[in-house]
C-alpha positions in Angstrom: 147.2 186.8 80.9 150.5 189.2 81.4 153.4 187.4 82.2 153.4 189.4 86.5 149.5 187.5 86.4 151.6 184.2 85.7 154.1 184.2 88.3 151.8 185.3 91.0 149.7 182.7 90.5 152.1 180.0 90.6 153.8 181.7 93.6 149.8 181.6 95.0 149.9 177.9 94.4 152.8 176.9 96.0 152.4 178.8 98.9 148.5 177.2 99.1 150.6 173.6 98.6 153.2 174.6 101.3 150.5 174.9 103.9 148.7 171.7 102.9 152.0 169.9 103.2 152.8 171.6 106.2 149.3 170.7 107.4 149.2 166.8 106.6 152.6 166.5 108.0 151.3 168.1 111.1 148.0 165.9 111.3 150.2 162.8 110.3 153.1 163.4 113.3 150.2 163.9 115.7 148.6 161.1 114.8 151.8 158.7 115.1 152.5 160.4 118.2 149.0 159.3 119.7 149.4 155.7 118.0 152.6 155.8 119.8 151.6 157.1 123.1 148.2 154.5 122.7 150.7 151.2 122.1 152.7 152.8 124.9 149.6 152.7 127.2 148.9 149.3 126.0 152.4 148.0 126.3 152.2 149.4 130.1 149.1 147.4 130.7 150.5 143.9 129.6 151.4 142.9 132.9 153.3 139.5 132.0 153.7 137.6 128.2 155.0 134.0 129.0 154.3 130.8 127.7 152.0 128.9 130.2 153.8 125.2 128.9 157.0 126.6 130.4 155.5 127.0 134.1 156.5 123.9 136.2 155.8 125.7 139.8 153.0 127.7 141.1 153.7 129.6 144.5 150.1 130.8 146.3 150.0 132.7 149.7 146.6 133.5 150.4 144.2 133.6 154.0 144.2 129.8 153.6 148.2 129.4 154.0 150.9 128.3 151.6 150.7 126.4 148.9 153.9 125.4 146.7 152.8 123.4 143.6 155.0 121.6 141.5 154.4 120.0 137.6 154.6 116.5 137.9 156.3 114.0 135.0 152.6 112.9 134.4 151.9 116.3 133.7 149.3 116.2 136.9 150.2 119.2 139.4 150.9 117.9 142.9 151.1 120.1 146.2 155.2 119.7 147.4 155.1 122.0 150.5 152.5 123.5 152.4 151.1 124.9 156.2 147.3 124.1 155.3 146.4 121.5 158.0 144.1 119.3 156.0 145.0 116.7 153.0 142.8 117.6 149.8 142.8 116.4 146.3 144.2 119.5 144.1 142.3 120.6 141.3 144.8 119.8 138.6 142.6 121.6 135.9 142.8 125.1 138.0 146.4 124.9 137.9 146.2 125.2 134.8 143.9 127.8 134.3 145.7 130.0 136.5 149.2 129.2 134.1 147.1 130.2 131.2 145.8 133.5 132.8 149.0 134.7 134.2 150.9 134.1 130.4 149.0 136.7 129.0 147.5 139.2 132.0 146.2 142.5 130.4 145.1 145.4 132.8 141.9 147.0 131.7 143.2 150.4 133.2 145.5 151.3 135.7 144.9 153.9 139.1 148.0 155.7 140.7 146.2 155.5 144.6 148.4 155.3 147.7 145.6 154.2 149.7 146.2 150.4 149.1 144.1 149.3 151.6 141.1 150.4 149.9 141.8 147.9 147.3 142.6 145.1 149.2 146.5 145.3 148.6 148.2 145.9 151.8 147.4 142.1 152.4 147.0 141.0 148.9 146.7 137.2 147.5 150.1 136.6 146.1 150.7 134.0 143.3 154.3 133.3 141.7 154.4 131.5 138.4 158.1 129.9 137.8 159.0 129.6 133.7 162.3 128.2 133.5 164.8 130.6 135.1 162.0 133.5 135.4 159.3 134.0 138.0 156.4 135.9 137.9 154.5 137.4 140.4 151.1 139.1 141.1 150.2 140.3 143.8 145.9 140.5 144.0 143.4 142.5 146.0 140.0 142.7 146.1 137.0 143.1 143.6 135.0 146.4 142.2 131.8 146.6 144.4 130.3 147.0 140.8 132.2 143.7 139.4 133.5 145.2 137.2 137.3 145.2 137.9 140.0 143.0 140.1 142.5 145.6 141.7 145.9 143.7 141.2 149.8 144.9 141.5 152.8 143.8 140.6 156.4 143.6 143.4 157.9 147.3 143.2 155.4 149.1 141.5 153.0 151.7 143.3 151.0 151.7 140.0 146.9 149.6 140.9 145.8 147.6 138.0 142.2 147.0 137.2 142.0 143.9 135.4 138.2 142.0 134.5 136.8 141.2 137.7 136.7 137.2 136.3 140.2 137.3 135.4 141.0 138.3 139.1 138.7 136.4 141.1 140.3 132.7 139.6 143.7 134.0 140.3 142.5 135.6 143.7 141.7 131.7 144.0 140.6 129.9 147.8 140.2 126.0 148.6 136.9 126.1 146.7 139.2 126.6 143.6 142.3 124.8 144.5 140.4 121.6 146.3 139.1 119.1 143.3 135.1 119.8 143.0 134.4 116.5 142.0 133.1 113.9 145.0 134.7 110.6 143.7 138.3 111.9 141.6 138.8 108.7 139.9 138.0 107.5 136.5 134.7 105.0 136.1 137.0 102.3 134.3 139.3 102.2 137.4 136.4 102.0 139.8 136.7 98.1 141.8 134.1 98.5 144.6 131.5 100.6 146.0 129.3 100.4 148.8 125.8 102.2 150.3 125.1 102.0 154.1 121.9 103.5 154.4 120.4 104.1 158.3 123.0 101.1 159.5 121.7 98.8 156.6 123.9 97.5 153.8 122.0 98.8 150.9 124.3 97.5 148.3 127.9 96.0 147.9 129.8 95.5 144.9 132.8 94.8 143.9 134.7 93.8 140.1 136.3 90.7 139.2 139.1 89.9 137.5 137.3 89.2 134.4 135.4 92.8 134.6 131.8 91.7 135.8 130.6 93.1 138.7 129.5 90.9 141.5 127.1 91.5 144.5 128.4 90.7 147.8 125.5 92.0 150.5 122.6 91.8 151.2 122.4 89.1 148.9 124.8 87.2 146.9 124.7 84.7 143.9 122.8 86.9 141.6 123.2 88.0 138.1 124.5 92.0 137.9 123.2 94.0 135.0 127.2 95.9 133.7 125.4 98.6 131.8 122.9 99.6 134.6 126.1 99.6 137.1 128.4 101.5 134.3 125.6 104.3 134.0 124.9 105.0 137.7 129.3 105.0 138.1 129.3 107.4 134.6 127.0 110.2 137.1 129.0 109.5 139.9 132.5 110.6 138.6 130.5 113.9 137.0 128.7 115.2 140.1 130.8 118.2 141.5 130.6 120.3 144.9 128.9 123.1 144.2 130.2 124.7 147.4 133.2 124.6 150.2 132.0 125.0 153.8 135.0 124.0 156.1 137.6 122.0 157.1 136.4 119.6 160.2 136.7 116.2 162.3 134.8 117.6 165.4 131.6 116.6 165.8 130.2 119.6 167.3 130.9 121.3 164.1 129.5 118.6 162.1 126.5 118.6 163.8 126.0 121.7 162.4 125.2 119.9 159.0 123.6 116.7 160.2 126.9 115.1 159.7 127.5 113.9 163.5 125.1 110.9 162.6 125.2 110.6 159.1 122.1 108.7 157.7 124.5 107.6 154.5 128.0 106.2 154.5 129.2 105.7 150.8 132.3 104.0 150.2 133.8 103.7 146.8 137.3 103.3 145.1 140.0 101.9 142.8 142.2 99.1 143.8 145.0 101.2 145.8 142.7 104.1 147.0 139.5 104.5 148.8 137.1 107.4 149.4 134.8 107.8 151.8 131.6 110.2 151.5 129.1 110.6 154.2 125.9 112.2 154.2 122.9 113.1 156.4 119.6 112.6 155.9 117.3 114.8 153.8 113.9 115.9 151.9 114.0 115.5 148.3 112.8 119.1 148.2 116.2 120.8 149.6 117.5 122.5 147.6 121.4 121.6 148.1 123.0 118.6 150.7 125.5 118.4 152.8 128.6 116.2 152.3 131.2 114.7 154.3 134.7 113.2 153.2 136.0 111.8 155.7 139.4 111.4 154.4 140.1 115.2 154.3 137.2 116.7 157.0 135.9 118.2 153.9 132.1 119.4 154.2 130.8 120.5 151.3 127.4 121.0 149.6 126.1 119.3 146.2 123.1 119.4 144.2 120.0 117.2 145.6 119.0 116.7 141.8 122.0 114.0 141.8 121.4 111.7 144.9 119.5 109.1 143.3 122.7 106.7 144.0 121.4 107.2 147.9 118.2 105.9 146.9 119.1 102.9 145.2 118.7 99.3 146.1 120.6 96.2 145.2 117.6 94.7 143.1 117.8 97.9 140.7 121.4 96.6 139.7 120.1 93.5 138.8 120.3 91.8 135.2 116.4 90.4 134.1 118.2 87.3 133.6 117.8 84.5 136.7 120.9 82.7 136.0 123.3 83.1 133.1 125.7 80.8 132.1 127.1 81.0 128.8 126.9 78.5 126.7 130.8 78.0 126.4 131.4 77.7 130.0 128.9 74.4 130.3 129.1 71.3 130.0 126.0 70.3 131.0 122.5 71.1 131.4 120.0 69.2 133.3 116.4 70.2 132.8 113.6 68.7 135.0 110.4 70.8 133.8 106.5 70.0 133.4 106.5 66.0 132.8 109.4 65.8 131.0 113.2 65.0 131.8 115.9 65.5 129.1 119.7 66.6 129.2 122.4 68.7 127.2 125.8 67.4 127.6 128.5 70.3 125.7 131.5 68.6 125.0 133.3 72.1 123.4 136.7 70.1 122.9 135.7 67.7 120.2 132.4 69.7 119.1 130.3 66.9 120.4 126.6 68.3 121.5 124.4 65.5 122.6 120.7 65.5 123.6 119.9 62.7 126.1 121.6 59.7 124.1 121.9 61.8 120.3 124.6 62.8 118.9 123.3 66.1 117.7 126.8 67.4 116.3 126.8 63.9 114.3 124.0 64.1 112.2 125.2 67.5 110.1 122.2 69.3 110.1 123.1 73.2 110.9 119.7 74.0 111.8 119.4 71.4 114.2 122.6 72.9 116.1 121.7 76.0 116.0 118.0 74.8 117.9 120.5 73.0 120.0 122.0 76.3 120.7 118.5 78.3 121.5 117.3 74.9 123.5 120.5 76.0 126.0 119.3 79.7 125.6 115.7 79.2 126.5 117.1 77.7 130.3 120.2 80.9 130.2 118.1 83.4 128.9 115.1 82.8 131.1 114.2 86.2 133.0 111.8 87.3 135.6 109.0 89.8 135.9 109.3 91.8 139.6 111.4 90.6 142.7 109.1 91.0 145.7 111.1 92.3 148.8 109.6 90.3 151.0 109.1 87.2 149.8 106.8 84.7 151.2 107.9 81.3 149.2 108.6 78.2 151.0 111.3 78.2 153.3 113.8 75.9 154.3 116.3 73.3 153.8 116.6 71.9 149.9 115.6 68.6 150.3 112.1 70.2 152.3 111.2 72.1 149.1 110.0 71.0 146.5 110.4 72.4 142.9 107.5 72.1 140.2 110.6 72.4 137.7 114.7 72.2 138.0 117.4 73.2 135.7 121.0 71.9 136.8 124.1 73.0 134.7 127.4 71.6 135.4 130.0 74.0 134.5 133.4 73.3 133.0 135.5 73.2 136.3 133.0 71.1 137.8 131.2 73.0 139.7 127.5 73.1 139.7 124.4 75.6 139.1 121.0 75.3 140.0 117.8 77.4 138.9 114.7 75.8 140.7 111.0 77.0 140.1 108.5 76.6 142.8 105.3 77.3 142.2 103.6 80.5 143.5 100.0 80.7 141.9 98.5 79.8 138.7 100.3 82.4 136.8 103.7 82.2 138.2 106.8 80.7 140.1 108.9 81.5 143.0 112.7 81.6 141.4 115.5 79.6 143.4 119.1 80.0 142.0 121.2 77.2 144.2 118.5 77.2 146.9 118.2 81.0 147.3 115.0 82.8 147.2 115.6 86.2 146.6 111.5 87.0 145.4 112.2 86.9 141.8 108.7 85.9 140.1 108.5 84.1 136.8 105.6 83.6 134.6 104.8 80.5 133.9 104.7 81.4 129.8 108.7 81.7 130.3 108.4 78.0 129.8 105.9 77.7 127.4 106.1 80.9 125.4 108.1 81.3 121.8 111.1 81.7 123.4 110.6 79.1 126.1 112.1 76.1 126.8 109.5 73.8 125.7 108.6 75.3 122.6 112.9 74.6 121.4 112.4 71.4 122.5 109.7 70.5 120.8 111.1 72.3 117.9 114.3 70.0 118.2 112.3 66.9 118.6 110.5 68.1 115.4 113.8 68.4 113.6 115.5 65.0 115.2 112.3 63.6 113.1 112.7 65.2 110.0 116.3 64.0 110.2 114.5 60.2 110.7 115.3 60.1 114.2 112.3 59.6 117.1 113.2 61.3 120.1 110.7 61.4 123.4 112.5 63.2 126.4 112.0 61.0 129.6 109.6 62.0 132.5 110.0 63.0 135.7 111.8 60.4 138.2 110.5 61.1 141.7 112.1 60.7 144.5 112.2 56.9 146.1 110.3 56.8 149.4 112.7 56.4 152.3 113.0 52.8 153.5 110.8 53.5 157.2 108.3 55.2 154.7 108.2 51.7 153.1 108.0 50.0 156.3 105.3 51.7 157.8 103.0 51.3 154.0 104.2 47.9 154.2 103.1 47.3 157.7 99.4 48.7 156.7 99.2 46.7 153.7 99.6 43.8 155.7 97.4 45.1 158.6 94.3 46.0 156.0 94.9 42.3 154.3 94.9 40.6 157.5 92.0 42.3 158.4 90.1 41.8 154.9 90.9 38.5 155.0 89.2 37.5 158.7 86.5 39.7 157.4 85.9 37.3 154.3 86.4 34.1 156.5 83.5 35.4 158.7 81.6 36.7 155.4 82.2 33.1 154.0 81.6 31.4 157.4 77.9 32.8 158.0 77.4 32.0 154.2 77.9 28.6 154.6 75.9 28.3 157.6 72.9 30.2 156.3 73.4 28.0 153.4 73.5 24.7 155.2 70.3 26.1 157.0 
């Protein structure tokens, strides 16, 4: 190749690598320019970038009034100034949510319109977030008819923002967000009472002790209370929510509207410095939602029929399947009356003395033997029933005009006394009396005489008193002494029939001898 052939072609290649420099720089600025312009887009979309843990006041105006909300020290939000006429528990979760939202707002597009009206914004929602020394504030119109967007603005700016339609209807907000939806806003471990009025009638009334149990005080009282039945029915009650907000009422008018001006259901529950107050009206189990009353606030709201099973309930249901249960700690005594046979426990928990009728149990060192001791006590503590009939027709009346097939009488530590009669109702069963109260609890008669039943542990412990080489034999039965006019009157007959039998014989004899002397 000649030496002009040479330099041509190199000057050919550079000039073909000039234009593919000049063409990569060209495609590289363009695309850093549209990178650019894209982040710039982007950037102009962020519509606020705070941290929602600095926020310790929330400012709403919307068409339900004012609403200034401040951070408490608890970290619970609490309402500090408003013109709303009604008192409502706030929705302390929301609060936050609407912190959370506002931190990091992102417009999906944005619309340059001057029609604001069309997009709700000539009377928009506003909500003011306060971080520290900065506020923020959007201002929020209405939704896309397709759902897809929220048409929001911000103070000073002509530009509309179209942010996701969910984003913009939890900031756009209402009572049904701010108000709490749950119907009883306390916790189920600092619940002390409830109550159930159904149709005028006190279905059920409880309220907590000191010592945790739960104790009924109407329609019946005395009784034993099951605390994991009454723990599960409280555990639903603190999750049902309102699924809807209806108004904001104390006329009765109005509340007629919702079967509310005679409610068929008053429910009272509450912790030991607050009390709430739900009223409901009556209904078919196939509605499909129910209306509910607080009367604290006016509120009238709706909830789901699938949770009113508390309105159904009845005292019996809350019942423990034990008759009467006394631990075996808090005795010191137990007096058992039952069949034939008489025998008694006395618990002497101070010196770990345990004595059966006049043997010292505790004495003789035999483990076992204690420990049937123990299940002896049980069998009487432990004894459960089978149905409680509502409408019991066992014998009525004062004490001493009943009388009991068997009795079981603990004395407790503090001197008061316990008493679990059994009167019997048929061939099967008994009528159960806990201190001289029928409430219609049956019992079987195999609760006595069954493998857990009291006589099978005490023969069982007489069994074991005689492999130990002592004879035991419970007593029997005392009845009761006849009244001294009862006595009288038998005495009286006696005395009338021997006179009588005796001028009888004098006659008898009388004719004897006569015939005989003829």
């Amino acid at each position: 190749m000649s030496y002009k052939k040479i330099i041509a072609t190199i000057v050919a290649m550079v000039a073909a690598l000039g234009v593919c420099i000049g063409g990569y720089v060209y495609v590289d600025t363009k695309k850093s320019r549209e990178e650019q312009a894209a982040q710039k887009e982007a950037a102009s979309l962020r519509l606020f970038q705070f941290s929602s843990g600095d926020v310790s006041a929330i400012d709403i105006q919307n068409a339900d009034g004012h609403f200034n909300l401040k951070l408490g020290a608890d970290g619970y939000w609490q309402i500090a100034e408003t013109d709303f006429a009604h008192d409502f528990t706030l929705n302390n979760y929301y609060c936050n949510v609407i912190t959370s939202k506002m931190g990091s707002l992102t417009a999906e597009r944005k619309i340059q319109a001057d029609d604001k009206a069309t997009y709700g914004l000539d009377d928009p929602v506003t909500v003011t977030c306060t971080a520290g020394a900065e506020t923020y504030t959007l201002l929020i119109g209405c939704g896309s008819v397709t759902k897809e967007y929220y048409y929001v603005a911000l103070p000073g700016d002509d530009t509309i923002y179209c942010v996701k339609f969910e984003d913009g209807e939890i900031l756009h907000g209402g009572l049904i967000y701010l108000r709490d939806p749950y119907l009883v806003p306390f916790s189920e471990t600092a619940l002390d009472h409830f109550k159930l009025e159904r149709k005028g009638e006190i279905a059920y009334d409880l309220t907590r002790g000191s010592d945790g149990q739960w104790v009924l005080n109407a329609p019946v009282t005395d009784v034993v209370i099951d605390s994991v039945q009454v723990k599960s029915i409280l555990t639903e009650l603190v999750r049902i929510q309102s699924d809807s907000f209806e108004t904001f009422t104390t006329d009765k008018s109005e509340l007629a509207k919702y079967g509310l001006d005679d409610p068929a259901y008053t429910f009272t529950i509450g912790t030991a410095s607050e009390t709430k107050v739900l009223q409901f009206p009556d209904y078919d189990p196939n509605d499909s939602v129910l209306y509910v009353y607080d009367q604290e606030s006016g509120a009238v709201t709706t909830m789901g029929i699938n949770y009113t099973g508390f309105l159904k309930g009845k005292w019996s249901q809350l019942l423990s399947d034990k008759l009467l249960r006394v631990s075996y700690e808090d005795a010191k005594s137990l007096e058992v009356s039952v069949d034939d046979k008489h025998f008694t426990l006395t618990l002497d928990h101070a010196n770990g003395v345990y004595m059966l009728d006049d043997i010292d149990v505790s004495a003789i060192g035999d483990s076992n033997l204690l420990a049937t001791f123990k299940y002896l006590f049980a069998s009487v503590s432990e004894m459960g029933y089978e149905e409680i009939v509502e409408e019991p027709d066992a014998p009525s009346g004062a004490p001493d005009e009943i009388t009991p097939d068997c009795e079981f009488v603990y004395t407790l530590n503090d001197g008061t006394t316990r008493m679990l009669s059994l009167v019997s109702k048929d061939d099967n069963t008994y009528w159960a009396y806990v201190d001289h109260v029928c409430i219609g609890q049956v019992v079987r008669r195999n609760a006595l005489r069954g493998n857990s039943g009291v006589l099978n542990f005490l023969e069982k412990m007489t069994d074991g008193l005689a492999d130990a080489g002592i004879a035991y034999e419970p007593g029997e039965v005392q009845t009761e002494p006849e009244s001294s006019e009862a006595a009288s009157d038998d005495a009286e007959t006696t005395e009338a029939e021997y006179t009588e039998t005796d001028s009888t014989d004098t006659e008898t004899t009388e004719t004897s001898a006569d015939g005989q002397s003829a």
